[in-house]
N, C-alpha and C positions, 0 to 999 in steps of 0.2 A: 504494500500500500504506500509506502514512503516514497519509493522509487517511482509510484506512478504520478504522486503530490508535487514532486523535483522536475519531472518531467514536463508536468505541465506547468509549473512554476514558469522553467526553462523557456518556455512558448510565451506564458501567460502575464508575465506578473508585470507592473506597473507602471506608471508614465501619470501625469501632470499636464494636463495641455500640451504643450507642443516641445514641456521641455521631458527626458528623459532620465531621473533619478535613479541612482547606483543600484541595483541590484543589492539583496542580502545576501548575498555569497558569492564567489569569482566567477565573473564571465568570459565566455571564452567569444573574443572579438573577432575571428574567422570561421566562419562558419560551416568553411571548408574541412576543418579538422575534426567534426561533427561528422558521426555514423551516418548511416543511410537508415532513409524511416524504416521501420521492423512492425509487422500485423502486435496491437496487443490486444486489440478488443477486451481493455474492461473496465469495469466502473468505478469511480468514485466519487469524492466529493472535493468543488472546489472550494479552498478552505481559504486561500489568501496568506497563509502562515505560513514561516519556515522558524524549525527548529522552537517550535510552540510559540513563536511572537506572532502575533496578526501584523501585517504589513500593509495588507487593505480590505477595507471592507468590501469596497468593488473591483475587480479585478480587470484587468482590461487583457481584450483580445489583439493581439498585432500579427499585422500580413507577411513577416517575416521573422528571420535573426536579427534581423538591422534595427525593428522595432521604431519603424519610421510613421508607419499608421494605426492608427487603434481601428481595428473594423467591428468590434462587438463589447459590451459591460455584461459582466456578469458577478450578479450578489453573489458575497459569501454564503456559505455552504448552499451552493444549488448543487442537486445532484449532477455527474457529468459521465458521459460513455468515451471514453479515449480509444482511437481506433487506431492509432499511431504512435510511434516512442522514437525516437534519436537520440543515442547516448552520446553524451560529450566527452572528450577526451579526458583519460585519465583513468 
């Protein structure tokens, strides 16, 4: 379950209008050294937290790595179906 919260963390987590706020944990700025998506089809919840701090209530959706556009908000803990995972290096 953790790996699947990080993951979509990875994808999911947060921005500020149009500026872009650090990440709670290291990002990896090429996103070339990022796996290739892998089937996980499974559920969770999105919770907005890492490492049990809530970092947002709402979480935002963005159209890439680069995390240049928000395309969707999403409240904390809505349930969510993840059909896709990318592990990051390391």
């Amino acid at each position: 379950m953790t790996r699947i919260l990080v993951a979509l963390l990875c994808l999911l987590l947060m921005a500020s209008g149009r500026t872009r706020p650090a990440l709670p944990f290291p990002d990896n700025p090429d996103a070339n050294q990022c796996g290739l998506p892998v089937l996980l089809n499974a559920r969770g919840t999105v919770t907005g937290t890492y490492q049990g701090h809530v970092y947002e209530q709402v979480v935002r959706l963005y159209d890439s790595h680069a995390r240049q556009h928000v395309v969707a908000l999403v409240p904390r803990n809505t349930p969510a179906h993840a059909l896709l995972m990318v592990s990051g290096p390391g």
